[in-house]
C-alpha positions in Angstrom: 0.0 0.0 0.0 1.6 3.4 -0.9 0.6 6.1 0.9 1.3 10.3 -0.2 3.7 12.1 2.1 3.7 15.1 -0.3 1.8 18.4 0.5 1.1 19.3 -3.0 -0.3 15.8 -4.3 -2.9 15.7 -1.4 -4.7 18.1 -3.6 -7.3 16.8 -6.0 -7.5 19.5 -8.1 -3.4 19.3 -9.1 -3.0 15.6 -10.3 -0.8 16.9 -13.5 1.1 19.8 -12.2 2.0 18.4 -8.7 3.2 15.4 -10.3 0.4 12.5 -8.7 1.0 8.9 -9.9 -1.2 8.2 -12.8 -4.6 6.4 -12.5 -2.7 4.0 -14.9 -0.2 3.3 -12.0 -2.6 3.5 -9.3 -4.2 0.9 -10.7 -1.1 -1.1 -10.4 -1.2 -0.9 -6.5 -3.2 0.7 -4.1 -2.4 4.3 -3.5 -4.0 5.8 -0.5 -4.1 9.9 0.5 -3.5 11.2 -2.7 -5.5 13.6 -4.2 -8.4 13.1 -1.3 -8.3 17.3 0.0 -10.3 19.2 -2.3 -9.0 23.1 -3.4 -10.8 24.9 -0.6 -9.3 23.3 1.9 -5.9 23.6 4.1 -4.5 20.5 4.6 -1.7 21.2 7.3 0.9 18.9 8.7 -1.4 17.6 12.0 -4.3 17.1 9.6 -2.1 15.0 7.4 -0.3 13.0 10.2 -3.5 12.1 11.8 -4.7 10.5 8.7 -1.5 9.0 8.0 -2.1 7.8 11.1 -5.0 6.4 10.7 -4.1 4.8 7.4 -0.9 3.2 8.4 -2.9 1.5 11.2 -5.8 0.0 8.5 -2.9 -1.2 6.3 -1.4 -2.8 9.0 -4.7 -4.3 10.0 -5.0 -5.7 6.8 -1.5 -7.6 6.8 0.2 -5.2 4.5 2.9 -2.8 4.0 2.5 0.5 4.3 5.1 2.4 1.8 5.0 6.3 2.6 6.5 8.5 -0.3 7.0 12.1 -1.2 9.1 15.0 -0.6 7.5 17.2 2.7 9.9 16.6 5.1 7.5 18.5 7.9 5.4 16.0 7.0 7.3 13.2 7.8 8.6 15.0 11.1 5.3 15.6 11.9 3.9 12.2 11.5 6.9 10.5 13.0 8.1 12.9 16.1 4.7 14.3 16.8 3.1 17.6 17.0 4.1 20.7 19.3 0.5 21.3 21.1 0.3 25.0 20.2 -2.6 26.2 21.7 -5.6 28.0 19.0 -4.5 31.0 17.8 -6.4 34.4 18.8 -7.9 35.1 15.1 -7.4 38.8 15.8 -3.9 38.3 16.4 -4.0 35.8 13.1 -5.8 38.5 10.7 -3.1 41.0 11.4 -0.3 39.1 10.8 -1.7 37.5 7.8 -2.4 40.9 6.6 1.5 42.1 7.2 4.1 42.2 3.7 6.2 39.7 4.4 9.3 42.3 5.1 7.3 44.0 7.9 6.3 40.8 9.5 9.5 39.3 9.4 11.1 42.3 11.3 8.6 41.8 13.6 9.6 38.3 14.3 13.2 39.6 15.0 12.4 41.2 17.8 9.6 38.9 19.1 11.2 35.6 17.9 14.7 36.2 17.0 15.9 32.3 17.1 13.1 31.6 14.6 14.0 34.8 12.7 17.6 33.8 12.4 16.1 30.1 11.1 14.1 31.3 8.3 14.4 33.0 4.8 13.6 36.7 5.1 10.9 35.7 2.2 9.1 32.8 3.8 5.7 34.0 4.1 4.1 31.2 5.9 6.6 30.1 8.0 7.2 33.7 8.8 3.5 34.0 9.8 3.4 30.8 11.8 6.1 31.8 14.1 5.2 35.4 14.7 1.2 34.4 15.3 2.6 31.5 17.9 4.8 34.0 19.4 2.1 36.7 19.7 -0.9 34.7 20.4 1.1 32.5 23.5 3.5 34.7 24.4 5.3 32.0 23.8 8.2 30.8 21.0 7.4 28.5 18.5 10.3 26.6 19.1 9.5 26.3 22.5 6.6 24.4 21.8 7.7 22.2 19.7 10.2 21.1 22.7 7.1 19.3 23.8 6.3 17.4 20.6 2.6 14.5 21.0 2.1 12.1 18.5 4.4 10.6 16.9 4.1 6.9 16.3 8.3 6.7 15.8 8.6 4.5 18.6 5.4 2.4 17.5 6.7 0.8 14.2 9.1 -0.9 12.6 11.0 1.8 10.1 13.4 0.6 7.1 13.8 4.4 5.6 15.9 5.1 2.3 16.8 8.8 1.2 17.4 9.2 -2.4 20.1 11.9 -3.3 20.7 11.3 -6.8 23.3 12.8 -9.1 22.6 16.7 -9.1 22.9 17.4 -12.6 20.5 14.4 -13.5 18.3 15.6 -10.9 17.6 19.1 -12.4 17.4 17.6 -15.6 14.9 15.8 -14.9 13.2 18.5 -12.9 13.3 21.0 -16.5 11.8 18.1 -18.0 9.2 17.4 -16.0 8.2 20.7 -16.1 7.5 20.9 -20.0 5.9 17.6 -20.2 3.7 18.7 -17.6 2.9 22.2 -19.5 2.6 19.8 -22.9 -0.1 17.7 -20.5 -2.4 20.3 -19.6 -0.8 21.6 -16.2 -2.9 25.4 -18.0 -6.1 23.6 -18.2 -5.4 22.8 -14.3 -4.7 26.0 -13.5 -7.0 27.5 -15.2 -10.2 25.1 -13.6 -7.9 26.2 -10.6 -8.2 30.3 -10.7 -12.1 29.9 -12.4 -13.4 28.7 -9.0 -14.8 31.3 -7.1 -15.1 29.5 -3.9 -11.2 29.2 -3.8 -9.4 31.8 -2.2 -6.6 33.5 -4.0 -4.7 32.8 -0.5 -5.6 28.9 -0.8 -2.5 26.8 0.5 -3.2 25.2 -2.9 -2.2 28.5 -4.7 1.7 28.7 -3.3 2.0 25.0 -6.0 4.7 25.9 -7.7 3.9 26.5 -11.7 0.2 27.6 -10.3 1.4 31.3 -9.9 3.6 31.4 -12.8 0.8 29.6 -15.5 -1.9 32.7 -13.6 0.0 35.4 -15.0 0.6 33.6 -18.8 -3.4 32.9 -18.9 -3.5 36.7 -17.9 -1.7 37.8 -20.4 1.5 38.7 -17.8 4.2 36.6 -19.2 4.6 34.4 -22.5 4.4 30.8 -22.0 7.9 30.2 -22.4 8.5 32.7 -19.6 6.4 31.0 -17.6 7.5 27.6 -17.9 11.1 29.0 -17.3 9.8 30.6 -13.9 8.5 27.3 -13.1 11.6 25.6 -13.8 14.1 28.0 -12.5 11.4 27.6 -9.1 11.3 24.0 -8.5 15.4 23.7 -8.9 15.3 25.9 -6.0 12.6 23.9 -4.3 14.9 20.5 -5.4 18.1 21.8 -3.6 16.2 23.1 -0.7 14.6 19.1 -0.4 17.9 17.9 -1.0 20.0 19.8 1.9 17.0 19.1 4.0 16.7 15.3 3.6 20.5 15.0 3.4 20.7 16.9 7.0 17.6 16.7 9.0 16.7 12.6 9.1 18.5 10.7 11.4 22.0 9.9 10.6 21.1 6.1 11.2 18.6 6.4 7.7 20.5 5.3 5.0 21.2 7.7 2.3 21.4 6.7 -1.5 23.8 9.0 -2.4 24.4 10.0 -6.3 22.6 7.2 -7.5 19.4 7.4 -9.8 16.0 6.1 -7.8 15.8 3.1 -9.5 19.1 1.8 -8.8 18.2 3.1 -4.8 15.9 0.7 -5.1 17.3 -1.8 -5.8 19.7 -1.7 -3.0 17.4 -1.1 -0.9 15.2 -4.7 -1.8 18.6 -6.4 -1.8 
């Protein structure tokens, strides 16, 4: 049973541009928390871990293997070490941070949570927010919550964990090409269904996708579509290397890491 860890495929509305398996391959095998959170919705990290959660335990009820894959590391974290029990945030307190530029709201953080200011890019938006609405709302840090983490089911399973951290250049290859077979396979006719709904707000989690932004502006008329499609590129290469110093760091040094090698052949090592 193979079970989405990726925030963008949880989206039903993206199956092309955030790169879902294929109802050919789902076919193949079952496939479980992929593409089940409609457009209008936010699915955060708790709300995914719970029903990873919940799914790991049915697979393992039914004598199977559950197989998580994807790329959102807080996900995984989340899942696996628990959740820091941050209390509801005053919506007051939420609406005017929300409602901050991103440069005003991160100088704000400097001065009421300077160890999480120090930790994130001065362009993070949402991160940004999170940790100044914590800090504001609790009088409390962020990362002083998440010192007291509930929920993970770490200690509860069995783990056999790969890391893949293929070759660079064949990584960002593949990334480029990706990118224009999705914009040959109607990742615009997504988008476009996408920015037509009126009951999805232009500040949907769903809308930060990368290539959702950057195919908005060539249907307007902003940019060509080669522009875009170089935007896009040029955005997930960033979003690869970011992924790629994350998962090489942040898992435990004990996970095995695949280094260099192509995901096929990672396999393969990892079934022998």
């Amino acid at each position: 049973m193979v079970i989405n860890a990726d925030s963008a495929q949880v989206y039903r509305d993206l199956r092309i541009l955030s790169a879902r398996p294929t109802p050919e391959d789902e076919a193949r095998v079952p496939h479980r928390l992929f593409g089940y959170v409609d457009a209008t919705e936010s699915c955060s990290a708790a709300r995914w871990a719970d029903d990873a959660r919940q799914m790991i335990a049915e697979v393992h009820r039914s004598g199977k293997l559950p197989i998580l894959v994807g790329g959102t590391g807080l996900y995984l974290r989340t899942l696996l070490d628990g959740i820091a029990p941050v209390p509801a945030i005053d919506p007051g307190i939420r609406a005017t941070v929300r409602a901050m530029p991103v440069a005003e709201a991160y100088r704000a953080l400097g001065r009421d949570d300077p160890q999480a200011a120090a930790r994130l890019n001065p362009g993070d938006t949402t991160r940004i927010a999170r940790a100044l609405e914590v800090a504001r709302s609790t009088g409390r840090p962020l990362h002083a919550w998440q010192q007291d983490r509930i929920g993970g089911i770490s200690e509860m399973v069995e783990l056999h964990p790969l890391v893949l951290l293929p070759d660079r250049d064949w990584l960002m290859a593949r990334c480029d090409a990706r990118l224009s077979a999705m914009f040959d396979a109607g990742a615009a006719e997504e988008v476009r269904a996408l920015i037509g709904r009126a009951d999805v707000s232009p500040t949907a989690p769903i809308r930060l996708a990368i290539g959702v932004r950057e195919i908005a502006d060539w249907l307007e008329g902003i940019c060509t579509r080669d522009e875009a499609l170089a935007r896009a590129q040029l955005a997930t290469r960033r979003y690869a290397k970011r992924q790629y110093t994350w998962f090489r760091n942040q898992p435990p040094v004990v996970w095995p890491r695949a280094d260099g090698t192509k995901p096929a052949e990672a396999l393969a090592m990892l079934s022998g």
